[in-house]
DRENPA-3360 file (N, C-alpha, C; in nm, 2 decimals, always signed):
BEGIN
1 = XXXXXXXX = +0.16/-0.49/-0.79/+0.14/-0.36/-0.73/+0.00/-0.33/-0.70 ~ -0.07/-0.29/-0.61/-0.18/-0.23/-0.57/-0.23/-0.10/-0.63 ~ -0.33/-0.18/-0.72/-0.35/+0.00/-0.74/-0.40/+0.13/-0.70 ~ -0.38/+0.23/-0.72/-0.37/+0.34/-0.70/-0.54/+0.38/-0.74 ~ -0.56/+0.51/-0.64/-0.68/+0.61/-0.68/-0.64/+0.71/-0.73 ~ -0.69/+0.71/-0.87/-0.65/+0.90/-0.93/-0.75/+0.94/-0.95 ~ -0.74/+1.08/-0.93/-0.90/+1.17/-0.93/-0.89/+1.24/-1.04 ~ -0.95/+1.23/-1.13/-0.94/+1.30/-1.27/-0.99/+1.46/-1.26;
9 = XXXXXXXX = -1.02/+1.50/-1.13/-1.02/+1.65/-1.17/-0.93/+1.72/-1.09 ~ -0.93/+1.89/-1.06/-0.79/+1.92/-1.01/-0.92/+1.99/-0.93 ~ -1.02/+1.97/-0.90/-1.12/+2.02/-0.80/-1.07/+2.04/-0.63 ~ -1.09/+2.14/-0.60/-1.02/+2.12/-0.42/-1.16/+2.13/-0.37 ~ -1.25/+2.11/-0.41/-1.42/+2.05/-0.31/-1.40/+1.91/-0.35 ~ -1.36/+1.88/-0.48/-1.34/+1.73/-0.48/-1.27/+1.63/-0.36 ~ -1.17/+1.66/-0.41/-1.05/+1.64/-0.26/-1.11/+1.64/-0.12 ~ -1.21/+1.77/-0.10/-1.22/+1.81/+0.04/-1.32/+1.64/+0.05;
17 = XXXXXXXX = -1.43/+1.67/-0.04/-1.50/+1.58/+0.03/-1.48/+1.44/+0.01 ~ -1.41/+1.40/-0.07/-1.32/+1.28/-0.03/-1.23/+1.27/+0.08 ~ -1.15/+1.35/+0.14/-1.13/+1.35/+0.28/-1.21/+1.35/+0.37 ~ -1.32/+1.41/+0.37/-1.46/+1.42/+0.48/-1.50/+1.30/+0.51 ~ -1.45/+1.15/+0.42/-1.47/+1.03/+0.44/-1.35/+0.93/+0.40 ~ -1.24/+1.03/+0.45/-1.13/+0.93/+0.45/-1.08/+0.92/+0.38 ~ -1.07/+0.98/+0.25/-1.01/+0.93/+0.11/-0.91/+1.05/+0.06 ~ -0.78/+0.98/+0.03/-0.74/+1.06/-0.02/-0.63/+1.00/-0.19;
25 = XXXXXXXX = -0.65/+1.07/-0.27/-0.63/+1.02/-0.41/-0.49/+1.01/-0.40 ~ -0.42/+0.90/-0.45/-0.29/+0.89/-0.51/-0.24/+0.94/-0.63 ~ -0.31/+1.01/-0.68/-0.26/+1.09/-0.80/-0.38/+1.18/-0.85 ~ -0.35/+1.35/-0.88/-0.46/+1.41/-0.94/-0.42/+1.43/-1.08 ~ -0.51/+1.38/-1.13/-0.48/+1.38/-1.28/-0.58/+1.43/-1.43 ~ -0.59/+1.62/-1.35/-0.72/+1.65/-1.42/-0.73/+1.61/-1.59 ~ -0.84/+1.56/-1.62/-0.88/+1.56/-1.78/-0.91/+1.66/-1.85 ~ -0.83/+1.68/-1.96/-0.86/+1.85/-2.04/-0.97/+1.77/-2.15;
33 = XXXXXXXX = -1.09/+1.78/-2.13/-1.15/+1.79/-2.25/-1.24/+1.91/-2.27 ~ -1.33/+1.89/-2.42/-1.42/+1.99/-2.45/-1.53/+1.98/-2.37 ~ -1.62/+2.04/-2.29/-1.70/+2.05/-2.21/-1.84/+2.09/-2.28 ~ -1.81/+2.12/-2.40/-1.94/+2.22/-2.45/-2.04/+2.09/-2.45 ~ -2.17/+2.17/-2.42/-2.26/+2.09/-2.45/-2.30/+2.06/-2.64 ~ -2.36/+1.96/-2.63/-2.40/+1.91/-2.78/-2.53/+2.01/-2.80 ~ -2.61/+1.99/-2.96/-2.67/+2.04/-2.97/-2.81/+1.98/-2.92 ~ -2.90/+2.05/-2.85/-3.02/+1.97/-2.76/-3.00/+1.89/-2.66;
41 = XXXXXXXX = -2.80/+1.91/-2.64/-2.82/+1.79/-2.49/-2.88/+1.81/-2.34 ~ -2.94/+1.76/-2.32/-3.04/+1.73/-2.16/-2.94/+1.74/-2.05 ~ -2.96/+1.80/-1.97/-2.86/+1.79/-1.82/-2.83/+1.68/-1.76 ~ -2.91/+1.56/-1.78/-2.83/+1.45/-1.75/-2.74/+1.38/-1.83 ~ -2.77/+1.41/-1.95/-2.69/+1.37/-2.05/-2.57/+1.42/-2.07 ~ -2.55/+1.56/-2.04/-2.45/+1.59/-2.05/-2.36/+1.58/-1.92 ~ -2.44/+1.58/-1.77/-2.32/+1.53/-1.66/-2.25/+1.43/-1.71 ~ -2.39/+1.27/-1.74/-2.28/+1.15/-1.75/-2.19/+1.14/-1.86;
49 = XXXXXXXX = -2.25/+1.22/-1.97/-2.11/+1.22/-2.13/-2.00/+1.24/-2.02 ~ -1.99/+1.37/-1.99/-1.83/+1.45/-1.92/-1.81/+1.40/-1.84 ~ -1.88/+1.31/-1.71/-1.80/+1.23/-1.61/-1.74/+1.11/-1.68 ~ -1.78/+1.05/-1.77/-1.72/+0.88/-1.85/-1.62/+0.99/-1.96 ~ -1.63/+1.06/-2.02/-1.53/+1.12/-2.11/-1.38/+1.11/-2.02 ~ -1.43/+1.25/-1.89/-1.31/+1.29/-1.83/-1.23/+1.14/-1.77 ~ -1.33/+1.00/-1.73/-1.26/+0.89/-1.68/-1.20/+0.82/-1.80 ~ -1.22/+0.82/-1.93/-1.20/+0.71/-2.02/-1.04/+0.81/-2.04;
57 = XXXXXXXX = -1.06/+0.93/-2.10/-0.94/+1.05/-2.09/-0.79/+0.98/-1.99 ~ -0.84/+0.96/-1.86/-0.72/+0.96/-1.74/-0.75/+0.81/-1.74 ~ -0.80/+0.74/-1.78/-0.80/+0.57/-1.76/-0.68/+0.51/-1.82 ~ -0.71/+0.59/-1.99/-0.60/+0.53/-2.09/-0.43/+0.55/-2.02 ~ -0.41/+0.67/-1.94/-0.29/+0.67/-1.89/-0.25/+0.63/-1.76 ~ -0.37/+0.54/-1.71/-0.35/+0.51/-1.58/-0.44/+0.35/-1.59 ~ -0.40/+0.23/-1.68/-0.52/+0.14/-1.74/-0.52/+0.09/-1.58 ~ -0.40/+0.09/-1.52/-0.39/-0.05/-1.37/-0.46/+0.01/-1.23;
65 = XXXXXXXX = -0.51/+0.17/-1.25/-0.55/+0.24/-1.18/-0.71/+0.24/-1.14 ~ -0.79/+0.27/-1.02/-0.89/+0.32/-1.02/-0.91/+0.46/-1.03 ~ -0.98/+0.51/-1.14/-0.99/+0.65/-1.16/-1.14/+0.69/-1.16 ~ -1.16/+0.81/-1.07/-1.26/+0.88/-1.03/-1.28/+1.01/-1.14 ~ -1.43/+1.05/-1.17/-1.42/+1.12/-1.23/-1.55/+1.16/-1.23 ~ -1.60/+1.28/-1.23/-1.73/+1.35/-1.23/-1.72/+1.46/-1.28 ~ -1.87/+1.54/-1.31/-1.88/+1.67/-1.37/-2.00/+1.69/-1.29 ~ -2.02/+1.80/-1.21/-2.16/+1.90/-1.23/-2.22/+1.99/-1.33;
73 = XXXXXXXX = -2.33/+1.97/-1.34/-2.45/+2.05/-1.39/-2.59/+2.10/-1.35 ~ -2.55/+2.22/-1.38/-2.67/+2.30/-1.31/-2.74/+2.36/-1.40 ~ -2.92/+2.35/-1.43/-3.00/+2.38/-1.50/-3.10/+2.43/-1.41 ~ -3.16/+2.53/-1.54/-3.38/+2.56/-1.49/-3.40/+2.52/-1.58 ~ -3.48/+2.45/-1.56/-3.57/+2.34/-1.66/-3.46/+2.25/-1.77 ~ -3.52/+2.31/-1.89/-3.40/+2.20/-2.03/-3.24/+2.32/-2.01 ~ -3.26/+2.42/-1.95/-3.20/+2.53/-2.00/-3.05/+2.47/-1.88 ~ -2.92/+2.49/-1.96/-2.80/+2.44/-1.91/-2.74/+2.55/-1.86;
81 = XXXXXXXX = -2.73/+2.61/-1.72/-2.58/+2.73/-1.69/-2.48/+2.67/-1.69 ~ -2.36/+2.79/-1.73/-2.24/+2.76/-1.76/-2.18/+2.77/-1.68 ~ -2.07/+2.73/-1.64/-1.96/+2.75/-1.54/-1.90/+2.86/-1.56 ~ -2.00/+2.96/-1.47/-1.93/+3.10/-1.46/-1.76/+3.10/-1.48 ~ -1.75/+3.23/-1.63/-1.56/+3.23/-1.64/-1.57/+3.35/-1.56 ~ -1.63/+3.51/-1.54/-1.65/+3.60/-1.47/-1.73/+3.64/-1.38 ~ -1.75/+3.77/-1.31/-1.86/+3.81/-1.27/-1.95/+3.83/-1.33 ~ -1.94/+3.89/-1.47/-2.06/+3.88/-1.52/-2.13/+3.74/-1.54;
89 = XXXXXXXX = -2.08/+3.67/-1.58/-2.16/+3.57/-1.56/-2.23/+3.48/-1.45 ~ -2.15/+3.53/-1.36/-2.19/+3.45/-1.22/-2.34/+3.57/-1.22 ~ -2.33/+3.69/-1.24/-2.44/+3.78/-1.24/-2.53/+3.77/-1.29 ~ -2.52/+3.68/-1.40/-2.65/+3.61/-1.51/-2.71/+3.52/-1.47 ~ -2.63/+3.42/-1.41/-2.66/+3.29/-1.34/-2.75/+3.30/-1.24 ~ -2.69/+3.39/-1.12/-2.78/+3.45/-1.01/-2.91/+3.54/-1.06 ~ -2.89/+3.57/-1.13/-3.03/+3.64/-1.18/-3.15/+3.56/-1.22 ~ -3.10/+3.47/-1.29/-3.14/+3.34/-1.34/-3.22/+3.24/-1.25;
97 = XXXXXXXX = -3.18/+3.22/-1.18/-3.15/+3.10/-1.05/-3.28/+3.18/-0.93 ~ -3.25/+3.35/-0.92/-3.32/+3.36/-0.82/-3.45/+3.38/-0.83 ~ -3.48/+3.31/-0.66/-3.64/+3.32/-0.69/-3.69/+3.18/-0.72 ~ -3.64/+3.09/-0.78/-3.65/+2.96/-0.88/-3.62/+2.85/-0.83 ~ -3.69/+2.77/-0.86/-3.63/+2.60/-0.82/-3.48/+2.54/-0.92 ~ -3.44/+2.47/-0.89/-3.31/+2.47/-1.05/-3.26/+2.30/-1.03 ~ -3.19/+2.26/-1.13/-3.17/+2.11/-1.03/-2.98/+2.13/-1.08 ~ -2.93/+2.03/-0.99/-2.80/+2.02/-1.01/-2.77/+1.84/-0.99;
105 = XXXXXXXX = -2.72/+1.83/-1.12/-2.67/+1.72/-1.18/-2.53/+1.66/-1.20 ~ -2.51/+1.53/-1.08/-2.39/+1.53/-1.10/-2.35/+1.42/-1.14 ~ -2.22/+1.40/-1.25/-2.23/+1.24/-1.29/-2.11/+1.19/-1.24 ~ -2.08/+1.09/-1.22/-2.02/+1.01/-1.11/-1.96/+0.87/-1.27 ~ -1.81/+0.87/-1.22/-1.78/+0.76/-1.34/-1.63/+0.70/-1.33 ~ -1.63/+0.55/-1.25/-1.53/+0.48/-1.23/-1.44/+0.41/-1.35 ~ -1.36/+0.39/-1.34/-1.28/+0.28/-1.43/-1.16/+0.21/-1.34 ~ -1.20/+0.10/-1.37/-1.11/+0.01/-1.26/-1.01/-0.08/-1.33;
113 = XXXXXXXX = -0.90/-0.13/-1.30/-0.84/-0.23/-1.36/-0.86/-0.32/-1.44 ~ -0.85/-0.34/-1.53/-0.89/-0.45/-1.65/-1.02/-0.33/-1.73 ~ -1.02/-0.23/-1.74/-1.15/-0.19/-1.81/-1.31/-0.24/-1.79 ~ -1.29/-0.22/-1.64/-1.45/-0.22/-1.56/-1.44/-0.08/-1.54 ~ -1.63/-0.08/-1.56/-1.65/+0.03/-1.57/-1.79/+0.05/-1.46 ~ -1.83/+0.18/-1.38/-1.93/+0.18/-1.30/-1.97/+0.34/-1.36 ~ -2.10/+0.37/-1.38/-2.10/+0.50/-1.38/-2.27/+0.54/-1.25 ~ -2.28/+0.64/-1.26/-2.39/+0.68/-1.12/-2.43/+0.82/-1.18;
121 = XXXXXXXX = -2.57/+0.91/-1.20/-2.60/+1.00/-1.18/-2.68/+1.02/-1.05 ~ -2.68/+1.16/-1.00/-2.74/+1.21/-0.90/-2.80/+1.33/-0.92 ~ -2.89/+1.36/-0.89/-3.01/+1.46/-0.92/-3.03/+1.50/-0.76 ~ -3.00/+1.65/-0.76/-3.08/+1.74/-0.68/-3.16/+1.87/-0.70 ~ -3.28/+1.89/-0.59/-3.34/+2.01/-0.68/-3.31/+2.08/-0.55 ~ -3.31/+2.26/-0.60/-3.27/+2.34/-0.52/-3.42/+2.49/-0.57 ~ -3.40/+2.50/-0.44/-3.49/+2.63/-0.45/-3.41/+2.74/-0.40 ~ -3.35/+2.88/-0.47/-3.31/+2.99/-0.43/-3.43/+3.08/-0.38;
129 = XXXXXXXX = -3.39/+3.14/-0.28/-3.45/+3.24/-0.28/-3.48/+3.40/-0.36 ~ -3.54/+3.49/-0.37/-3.50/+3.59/-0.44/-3.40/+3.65/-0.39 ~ -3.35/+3.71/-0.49/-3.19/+3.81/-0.44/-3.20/+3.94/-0.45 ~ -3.17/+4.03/-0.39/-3.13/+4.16/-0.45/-3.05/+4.17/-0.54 ~ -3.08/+4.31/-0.61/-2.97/+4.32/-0.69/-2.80/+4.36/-0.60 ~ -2.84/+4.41/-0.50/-2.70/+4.41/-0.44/-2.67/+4.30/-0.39 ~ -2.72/+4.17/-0.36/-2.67/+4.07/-0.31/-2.61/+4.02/-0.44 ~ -2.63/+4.04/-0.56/-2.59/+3.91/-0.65/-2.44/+3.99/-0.74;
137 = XXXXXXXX = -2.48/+4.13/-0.71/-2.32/+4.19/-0.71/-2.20/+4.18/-0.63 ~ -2.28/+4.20/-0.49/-2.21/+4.18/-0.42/-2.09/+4.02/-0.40 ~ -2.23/+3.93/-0.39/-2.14/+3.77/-0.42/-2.05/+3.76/-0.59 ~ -2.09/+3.86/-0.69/-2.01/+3.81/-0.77/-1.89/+3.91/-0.81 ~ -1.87/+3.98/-0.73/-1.75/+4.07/-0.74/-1.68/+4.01/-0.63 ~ -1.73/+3.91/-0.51/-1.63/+3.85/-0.42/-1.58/+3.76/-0.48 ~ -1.61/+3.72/-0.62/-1.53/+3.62/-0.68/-1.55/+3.45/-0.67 ~ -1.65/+3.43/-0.55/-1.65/+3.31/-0.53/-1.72/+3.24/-0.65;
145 = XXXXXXXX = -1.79/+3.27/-0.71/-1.88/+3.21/-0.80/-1.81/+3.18/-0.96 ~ -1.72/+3.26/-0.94/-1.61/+3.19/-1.07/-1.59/+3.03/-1.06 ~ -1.57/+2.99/-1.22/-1.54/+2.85/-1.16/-1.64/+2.76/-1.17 ~ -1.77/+2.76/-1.07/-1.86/+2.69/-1.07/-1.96/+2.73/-1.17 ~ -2.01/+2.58/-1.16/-2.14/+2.52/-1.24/-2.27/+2.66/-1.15 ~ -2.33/+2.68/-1.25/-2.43/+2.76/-1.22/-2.39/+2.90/-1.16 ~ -2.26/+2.93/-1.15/-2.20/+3.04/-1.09/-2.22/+3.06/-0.93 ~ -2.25/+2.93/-0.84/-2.20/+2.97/-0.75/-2.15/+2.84/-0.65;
153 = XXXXXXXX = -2.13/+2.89/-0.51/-2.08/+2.76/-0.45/-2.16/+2.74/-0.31 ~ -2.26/+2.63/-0.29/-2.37/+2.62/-0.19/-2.26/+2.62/-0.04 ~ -2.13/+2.59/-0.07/-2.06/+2.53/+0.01/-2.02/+2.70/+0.11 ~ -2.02/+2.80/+0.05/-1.98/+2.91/+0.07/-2.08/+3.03/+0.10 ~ -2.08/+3.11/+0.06/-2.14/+3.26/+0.11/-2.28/+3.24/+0.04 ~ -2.34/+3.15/-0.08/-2.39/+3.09/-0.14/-2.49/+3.01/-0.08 ~ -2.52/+2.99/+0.02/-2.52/+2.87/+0.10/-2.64/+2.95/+0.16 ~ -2.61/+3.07/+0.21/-2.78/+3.12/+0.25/-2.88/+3.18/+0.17;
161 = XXXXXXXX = -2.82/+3.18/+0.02/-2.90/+3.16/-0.08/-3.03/+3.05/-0.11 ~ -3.03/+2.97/-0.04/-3.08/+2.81/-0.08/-3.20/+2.82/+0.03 ~ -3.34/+2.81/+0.01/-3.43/+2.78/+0.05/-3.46/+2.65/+0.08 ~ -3.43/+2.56/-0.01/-3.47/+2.38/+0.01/-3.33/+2.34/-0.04 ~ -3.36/+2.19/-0.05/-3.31/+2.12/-0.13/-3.33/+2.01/-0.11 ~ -3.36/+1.91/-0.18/-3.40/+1.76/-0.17/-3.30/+1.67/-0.25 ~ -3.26/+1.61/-0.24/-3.12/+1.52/-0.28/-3.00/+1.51/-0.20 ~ -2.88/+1.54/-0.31/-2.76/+1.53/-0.24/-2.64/+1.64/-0.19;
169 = XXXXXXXX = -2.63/+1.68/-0.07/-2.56/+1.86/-0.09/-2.45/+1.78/-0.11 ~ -2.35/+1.71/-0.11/-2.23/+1.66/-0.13/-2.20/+1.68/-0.26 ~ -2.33/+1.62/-0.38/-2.33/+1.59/-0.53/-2.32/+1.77/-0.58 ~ -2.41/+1.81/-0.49/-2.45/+2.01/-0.51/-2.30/+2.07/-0.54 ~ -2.18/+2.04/-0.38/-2.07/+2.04/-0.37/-2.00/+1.98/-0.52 ~ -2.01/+1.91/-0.59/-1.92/+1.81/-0.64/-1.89/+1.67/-0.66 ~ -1.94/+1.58/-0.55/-1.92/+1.47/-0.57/-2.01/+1.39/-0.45 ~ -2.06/+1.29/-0.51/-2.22/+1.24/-0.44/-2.11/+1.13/-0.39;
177 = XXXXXXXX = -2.12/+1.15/-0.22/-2.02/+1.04/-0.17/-2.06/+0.91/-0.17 ~ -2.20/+0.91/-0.10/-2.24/+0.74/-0.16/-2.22/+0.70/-0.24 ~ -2.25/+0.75/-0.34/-2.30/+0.63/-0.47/-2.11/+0.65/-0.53 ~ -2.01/+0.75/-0.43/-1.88/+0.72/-0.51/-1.84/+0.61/-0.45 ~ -1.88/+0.63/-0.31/-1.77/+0.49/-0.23/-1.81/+0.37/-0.25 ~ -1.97/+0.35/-0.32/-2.02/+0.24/-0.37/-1.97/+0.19/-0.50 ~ -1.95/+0.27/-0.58/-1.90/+0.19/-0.74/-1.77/+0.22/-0.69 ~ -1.71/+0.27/-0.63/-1.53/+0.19/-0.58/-1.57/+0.03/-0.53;
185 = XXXXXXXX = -1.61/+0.05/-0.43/-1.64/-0.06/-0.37/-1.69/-0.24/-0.46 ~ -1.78/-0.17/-0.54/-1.86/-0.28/-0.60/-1.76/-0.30/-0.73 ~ -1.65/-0.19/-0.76/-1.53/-0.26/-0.85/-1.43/-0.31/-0.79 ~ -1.42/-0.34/-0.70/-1.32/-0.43/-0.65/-1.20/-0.30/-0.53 ~ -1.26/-0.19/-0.53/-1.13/-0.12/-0.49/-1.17/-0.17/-0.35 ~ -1.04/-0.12/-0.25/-1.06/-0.16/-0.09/-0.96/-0.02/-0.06 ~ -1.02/+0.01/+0.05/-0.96/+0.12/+0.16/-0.82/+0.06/+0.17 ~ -0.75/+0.16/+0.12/-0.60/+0.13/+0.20/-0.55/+0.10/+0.37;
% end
């Protein structure tokens, strides 16, 4: 049997931007784990823990499968945001964020058939501009910013928030498409 792609999160930016290049997963199979950071963990550290966690998680029940799996993380400086659960916290985040350079961290982590393994980080830095206080109410009573890493979404109303950015807006979104279709690639998967 040919195996299958499962995407270990239940993300629909995931999805999107895997179809933006053709891909679409044969099974979504999000991983429940604990997400908390450790104590003094570093933002890269903690993308790649939670992207290889969430893949080893959906691997064990899929061993003949290629399984995709990533996490974002969004920091200023050592300091880790949380994935906004409300408005208020999307309100903290944007308060946080504005005005400020911040980076977003995304970790990227395959497992292929026979227990090969590829993993990838990607680093981007982002400069917000300042906000009003009515803009940062405004965006987080629309609700978009639930959900996401740093409480908001570049992809969305968010998006004219952003002064720079140098890296990857794909990874910003959710998932750094190069370096995914490369560790598919370099483990043996092939385009259906």
């Amino acid at each position: 049997m040919t195996p299958r792609l499962v995407l270990a999160s239940e993300s629909p930016r995931r999805r999107d931007l895997l179809a933006s290049i053709g891909l679409t997963p044969d099974i979504i199979a999000p991983a429940e784990i604990d997400e908390t950071p450790l104590r003094d963990e570093l933002p890269r550290r903690l993308a790649a823990r939670l992207a290889a966690a969430k893949a080893e998680v959906v691997a064990a029940a899929y061993p003949d499968d290629f399984v995709l799996a990533a996490d974002t993380v969004v920091s200023v400086g050592r300091r880790i945001l949380p994935k906004a659960s409300d408005a208020a916290e999307v309100e903290a985040c944007l308060r946080l964020l504005s005005g400020r350079a911040h980076r977003v961290v995304t970790g990227v982590s395959v497992r292929a058939p026979g227990g090969r393994r590829g993993d990838r980080l990607v680093e981007t830095r982002l400069k917000m501009r300042r906000l009003s206080e009515t803009e940062i109410r405004a965006y987080a009573e629309g609700g978009e910013g639930v959900g996401k890493a740093g409480g908001y979404g570049i992809q969305g109303r968010a998006g004219v928030f952003i002064l720079s950015l140098s890296g990857s807006w794909p990874a910003v979104v959710g998932l750094p498409l190069h370096e995914t279709e490369a560790l598919l690639r370099g483990l043996g998967w092939r385009r259906p």
